[in-house]
N, C-alpha and C positions, 0 to 999 in steps of 0.2 A: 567558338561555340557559346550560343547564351547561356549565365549563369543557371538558370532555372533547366535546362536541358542538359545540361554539366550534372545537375544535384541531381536529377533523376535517371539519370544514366548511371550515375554511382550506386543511387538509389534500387535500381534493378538488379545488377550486380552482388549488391549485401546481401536482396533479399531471397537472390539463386543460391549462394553460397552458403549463406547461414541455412537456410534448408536442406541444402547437402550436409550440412556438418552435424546437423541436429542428430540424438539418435534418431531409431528409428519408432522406441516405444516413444516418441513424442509427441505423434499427433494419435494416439489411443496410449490410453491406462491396460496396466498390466489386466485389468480383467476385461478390459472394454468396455465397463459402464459409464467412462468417463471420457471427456474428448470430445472435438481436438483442442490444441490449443487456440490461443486469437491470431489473427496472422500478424507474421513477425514485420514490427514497425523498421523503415528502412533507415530509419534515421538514430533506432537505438542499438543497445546491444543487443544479444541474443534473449529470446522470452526465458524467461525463470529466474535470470538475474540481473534486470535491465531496470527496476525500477525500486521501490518498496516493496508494491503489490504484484512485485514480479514480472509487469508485461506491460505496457502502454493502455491496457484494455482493465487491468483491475483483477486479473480475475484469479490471482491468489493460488495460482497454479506453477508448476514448474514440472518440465521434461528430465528432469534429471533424479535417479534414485536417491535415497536419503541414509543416512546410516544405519538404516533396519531397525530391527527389534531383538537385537542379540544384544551381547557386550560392547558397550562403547568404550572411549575415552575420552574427558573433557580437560579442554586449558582455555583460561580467561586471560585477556588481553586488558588488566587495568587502565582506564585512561581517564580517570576521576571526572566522565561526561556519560549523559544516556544517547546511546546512539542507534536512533531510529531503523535508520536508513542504509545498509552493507549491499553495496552491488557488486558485480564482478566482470571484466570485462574477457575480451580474448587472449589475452597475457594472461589469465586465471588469477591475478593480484587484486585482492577485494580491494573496494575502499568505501571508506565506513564515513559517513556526516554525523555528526555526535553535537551535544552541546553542554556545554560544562555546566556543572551542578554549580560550581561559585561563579556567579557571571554571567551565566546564559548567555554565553559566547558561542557561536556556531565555528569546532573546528574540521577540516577534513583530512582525515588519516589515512595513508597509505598501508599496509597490513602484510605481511609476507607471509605466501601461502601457506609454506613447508609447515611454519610455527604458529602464524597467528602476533608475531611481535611486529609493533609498530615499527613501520619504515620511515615515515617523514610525515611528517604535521601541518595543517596551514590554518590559521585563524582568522574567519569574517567577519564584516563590521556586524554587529549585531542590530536585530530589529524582534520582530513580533517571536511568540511563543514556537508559532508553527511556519517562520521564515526558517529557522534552522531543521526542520523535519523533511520535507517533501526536495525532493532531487530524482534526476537519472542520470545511467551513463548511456552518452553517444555511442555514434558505430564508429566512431575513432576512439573510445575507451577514456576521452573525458567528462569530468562531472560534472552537469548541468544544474547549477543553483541558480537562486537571485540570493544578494545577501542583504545585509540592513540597509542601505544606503540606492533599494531599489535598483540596481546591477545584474544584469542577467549575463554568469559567468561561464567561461568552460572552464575546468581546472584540469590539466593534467600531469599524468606522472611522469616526469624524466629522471633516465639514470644518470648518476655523477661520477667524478671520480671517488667521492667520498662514500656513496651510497645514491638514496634517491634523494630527489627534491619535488616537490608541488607548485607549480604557477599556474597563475591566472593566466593563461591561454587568446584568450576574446571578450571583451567587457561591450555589453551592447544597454546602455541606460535607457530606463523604463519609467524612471521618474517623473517626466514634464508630462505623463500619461497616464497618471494617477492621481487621484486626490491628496492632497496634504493631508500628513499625517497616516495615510494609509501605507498598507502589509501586504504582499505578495504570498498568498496561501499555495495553491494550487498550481502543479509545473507538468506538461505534458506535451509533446511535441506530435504533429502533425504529419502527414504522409509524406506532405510538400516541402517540408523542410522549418517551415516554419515551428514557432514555437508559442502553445497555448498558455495565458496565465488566467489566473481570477484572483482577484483582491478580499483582504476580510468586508471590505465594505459592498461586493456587490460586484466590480469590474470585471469584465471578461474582456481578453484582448489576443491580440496575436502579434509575434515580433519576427520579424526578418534578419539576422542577424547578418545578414551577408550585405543587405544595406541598412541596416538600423529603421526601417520601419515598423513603424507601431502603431496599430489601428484596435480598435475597444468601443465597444458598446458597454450599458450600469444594468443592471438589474433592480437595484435599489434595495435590494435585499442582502441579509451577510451568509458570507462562505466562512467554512472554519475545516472545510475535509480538500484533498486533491482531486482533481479532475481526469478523465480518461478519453483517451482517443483510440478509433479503428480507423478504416478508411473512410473517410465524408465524414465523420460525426465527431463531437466531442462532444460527452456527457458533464454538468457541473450540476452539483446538488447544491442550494442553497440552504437556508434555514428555513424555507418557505417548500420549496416545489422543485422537481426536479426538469434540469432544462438540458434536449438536445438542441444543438446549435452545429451550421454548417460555416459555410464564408463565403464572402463576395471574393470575385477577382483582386481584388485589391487588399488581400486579407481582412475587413470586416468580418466580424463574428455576426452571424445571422440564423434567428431562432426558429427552431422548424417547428417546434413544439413545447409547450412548457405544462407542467402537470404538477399541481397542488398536494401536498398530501397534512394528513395531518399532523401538527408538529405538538400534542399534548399542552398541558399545562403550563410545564414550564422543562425547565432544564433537570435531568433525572439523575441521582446519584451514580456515579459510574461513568457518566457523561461530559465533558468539558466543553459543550455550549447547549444551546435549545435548538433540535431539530434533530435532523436524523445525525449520528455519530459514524453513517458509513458513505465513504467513497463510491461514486458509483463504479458497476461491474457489469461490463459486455461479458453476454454466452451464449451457446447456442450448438444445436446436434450437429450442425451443416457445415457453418462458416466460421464461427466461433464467434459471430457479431449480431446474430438475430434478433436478440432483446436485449435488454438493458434493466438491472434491478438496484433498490437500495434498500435500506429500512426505513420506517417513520417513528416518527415519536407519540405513537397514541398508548393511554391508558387505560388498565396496569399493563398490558400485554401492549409492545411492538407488532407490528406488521411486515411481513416481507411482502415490496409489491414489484411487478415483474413486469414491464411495457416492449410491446413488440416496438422495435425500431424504426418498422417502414408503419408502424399502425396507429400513428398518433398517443394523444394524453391519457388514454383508457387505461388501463391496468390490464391483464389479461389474468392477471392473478392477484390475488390480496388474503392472506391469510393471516393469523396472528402464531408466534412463532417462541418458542422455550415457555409454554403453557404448564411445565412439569412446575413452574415458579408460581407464587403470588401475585410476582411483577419482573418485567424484562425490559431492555431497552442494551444498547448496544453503543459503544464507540469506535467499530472494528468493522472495516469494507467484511463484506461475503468471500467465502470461496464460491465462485461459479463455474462449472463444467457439464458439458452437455445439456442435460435436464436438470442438472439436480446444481441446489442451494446450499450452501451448509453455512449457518448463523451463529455466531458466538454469543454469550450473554456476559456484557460487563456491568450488569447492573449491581450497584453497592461497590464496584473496583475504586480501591482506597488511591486515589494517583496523590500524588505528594506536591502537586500544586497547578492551578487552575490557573487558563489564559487571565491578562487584563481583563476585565472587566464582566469577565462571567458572574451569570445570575445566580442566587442561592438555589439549590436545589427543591424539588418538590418530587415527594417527602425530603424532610430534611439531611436526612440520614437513611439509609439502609445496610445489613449484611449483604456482604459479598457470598452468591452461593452457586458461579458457573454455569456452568451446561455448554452444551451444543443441541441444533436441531438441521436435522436435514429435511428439506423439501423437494420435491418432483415436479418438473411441468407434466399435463396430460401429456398422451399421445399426439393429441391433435393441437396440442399447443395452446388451447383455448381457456386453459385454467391449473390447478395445482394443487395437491395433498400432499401432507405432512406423512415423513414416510418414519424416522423415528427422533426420538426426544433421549439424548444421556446425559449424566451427571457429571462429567469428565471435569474436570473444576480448570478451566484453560486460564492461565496468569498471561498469553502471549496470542497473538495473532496466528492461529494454525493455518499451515501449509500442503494441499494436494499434491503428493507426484503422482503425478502419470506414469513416469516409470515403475513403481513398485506398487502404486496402488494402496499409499499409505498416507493415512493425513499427521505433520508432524508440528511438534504442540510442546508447551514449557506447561509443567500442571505446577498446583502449588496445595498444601495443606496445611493443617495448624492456625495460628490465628492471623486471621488477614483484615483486623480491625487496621488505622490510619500509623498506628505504632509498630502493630503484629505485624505487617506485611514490611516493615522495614529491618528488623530486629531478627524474630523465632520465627517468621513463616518458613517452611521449608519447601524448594523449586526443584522440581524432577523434568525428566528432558521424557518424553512419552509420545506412541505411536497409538495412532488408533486407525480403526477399521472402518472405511467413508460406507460400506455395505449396511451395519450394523449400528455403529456407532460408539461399540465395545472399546474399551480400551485394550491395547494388545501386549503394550508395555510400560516401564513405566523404572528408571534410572537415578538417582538422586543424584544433586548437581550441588547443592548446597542451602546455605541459612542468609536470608535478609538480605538487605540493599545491594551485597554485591551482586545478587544472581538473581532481583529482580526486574522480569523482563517488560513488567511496565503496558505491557497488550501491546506490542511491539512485536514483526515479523521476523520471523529468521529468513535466510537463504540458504540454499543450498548448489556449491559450487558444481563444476561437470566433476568432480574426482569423488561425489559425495559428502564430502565434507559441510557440516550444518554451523552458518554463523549465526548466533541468536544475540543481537543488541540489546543489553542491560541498564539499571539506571547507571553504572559504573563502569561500562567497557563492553568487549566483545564477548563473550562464550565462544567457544570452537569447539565444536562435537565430530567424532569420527568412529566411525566403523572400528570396533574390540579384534 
């Protein structure tokens, strides 16, 4: 049987199965204003804990309930690294991409469910800021990086006699396909099996990993977020404009459409490059692929702008978004689910250190003062209102279940000036209401570096359990 009829026969396979397996509140939220999810990609794990953003699509959602709004319990997993990135596969054994504070080493740690203590470690060569950030795991429950050295790896976990161990699995180099001296941002795989990159300088490519082909098209423009794929499309935002792109037979990246937006001034406090700070994010009432949204970077107020898929470079929506502020701008992909948007404000978020070569900010400096805003497409699809604006001061990337119908969030208070946010800020684990915007709860986690999550996602496992990546380790929250 040909290799490519082999991968889609499996292909078909994962993605009956993992359907069956999903609950059932996964394609509708427990009240039904939200949903479905995007369709489950066959080539990753299951949606909600397949990627960072949850799902190959972006869209910052997960099928699985979260630890409520009662009584919890939290335990931190020290590993003197921030780690972005905690998926989880079908053995329920997270594994976390981290990068050490001394070093800026990219390592990946295997995590045992029960407790949350490290099982085994494996350290990559190092390269860019956001070479150690952006991964997923396959439908065979390896971790798909590239590491410094331009490597695009799988890693998995095997048991020993001693405990586990971590290897590199499949190493398929990407380097004679890139510019000298360039970075590997963006990682997201394809329906076919292939697997999608972009470069900080602008490349978009696709790898074959089953024969090391590598085919790319430049933009000429820089990437500094990850890229998203449905079926046909993959979305990459640059610092310029956002592009859907499909592929020739022979995996070329081929651009269906490209759309401008505005990228302000310059680079905004809160931000660690100039342009928009979110990943792009498929959603939609139907399929869960209909349009495609990111933010931009205009001034003082961002934009969420919303493009139908099959409808070209238009917007169908452009609104400006956390208006309760002076000024917004964002480093944090969207939640997207059915209609509705929900935007984070990291403007003035104190990060404790900016890529190479980023530009000074403009304004110089800002307070850090939060929110969230939710947005709605019309009925008819053709445009958008802001439906509410809260103060919820989010330090972390929040997370929709579908199952419970809650969005779940790391808040923080106290001083969150460049020192405050390391030191005396203090980080609560908190639930809020996507209808409202209200905050519903709200748990104190602890003080400074160790517990800050940096605008950083959590996951949340099928048993509930919530991992939130720290600049210092993991969090593990669970149901009191």
């Amino acid at each position: 049987m040909p290799v490519r009829t082999t991968r889609a026969l499996r292909a078909l396979i994962l993605a009956t199965v993992t359907a069956l397996c999903l609950p059932a509140t996964a394609a509708r939220s427990a009240s039904g204003d939200f949903g479905p999810l995007p369709p489950q990609n066959p080539a990753t794990a299951a949606n909600g804990t397949a990627t960072m953003h949850g799902d190959s699509a972006s869209s910052d959602t997960t099928p699985y309930a979260g630890p409520g709004s009662g009584t919890v319990h939290r335990s931190r997993t020290a590993l003197a690294s921030a780690c972005p990135t905690v998926v989880i596969g079908s053995d329920r054994r997270p594994v976390a991409l981290c990068t050490t504070i001394f070093g800026r080493t990219p390592t990946v740690h295997l995590l045992d469910p029960a407790t949350g203590a490290d099982l085994a470690a494996l350290e990559l060569p190092k390269g860019s800021l956001f070479g150690g950030v952006y991964a997923y795991l396959d439908n065979t429950d390896a971790l798909v990086v590239v590491d410094g050295d331009a490597n695009l790896l799988r890693i998995g976990h095997h048991p020993t006699a001693a405990g586990w161990t971590l290897t590199v699995d499949q190493s398929t180099p990407l380097v004679a396909s890139i510019p000298s001296g360039d970075s590997i941002v963006g990682l997201s795989p394809g329906w076919d099996g292939r697997v999608w990159f972009a470069t900080a300088s602008g490349v978009i490519g696709t790898a074959d990993t089953s024969t090391g082909s590598v085919r790319t098209i430049s933009t000429g423009e820089g990437v500094q977020n990850s890229i998203s794929t449905v079926p046909g499309h993959t979305a990459v935002a640059t610092d310029h404009a956002l592009y859907l792109l499909a592929e020739a037979p022979d995996g070329t990246p081929t651009v269906e459409w490209r759309a401008p937006y505005d990228r302000g001034p310059g680079r905004k406090p809160g931000q660690l490059s100039w342009g928009t700070g979110a990943t792009p994010s498929f959603f939609g009432p139907g399929t869960g692929t209909e349009y495609v949204t990111i933010t931009d970077n205009a001034a003082p107020h961002e934009n969420l702008l919303v493009y139908r898929v099959a409808g070209g470079p238009t917007p169908v929506c452009t609104t400006p978004v956390l208006t309760q502020y002076p000024a917004s701008g964002t480093e944090d992909a969207v939640i997207a689910s059915g209609r509705s948007v929900f935007v984070t404000n990291t403007y003035g978020y104190p990060y404790p250190a900016l890529p190479a070569g980023a530009p000074a900010s403009v304004p110089a400096s800002a307070g850090f003062d939060g929110g969230l805003s939710r947005v709605d497409l019309d009925a008819d699809g053709n445009g958008c209102h802001p439906v509410w604006n809260s103060d919820v001061k989010s330090a972390a990337l929040p997370r929709l279940s579908l199952a419970d119908g809650k969005i779940y969030t790391v808040t923080v208070s106290g001083p969150t000036g460049s020192v405050g946010a390391q030191t005396f800020a203090s980080y609560s684990y908190a639930t809020v209401d996507p209808a409202t915007g209200a905050q519903l709860s709200s748990s104190w986690i602890g003080l400074g570096l160790l517990y800050n999550p940096l605008q950083m996602t959590g996951t949340t496992g099928a048993d509930g359990t919530l991992y939130q990546g720290t600049e210092t380790g993991v969090l593990r929250v669970t149901r009191g």
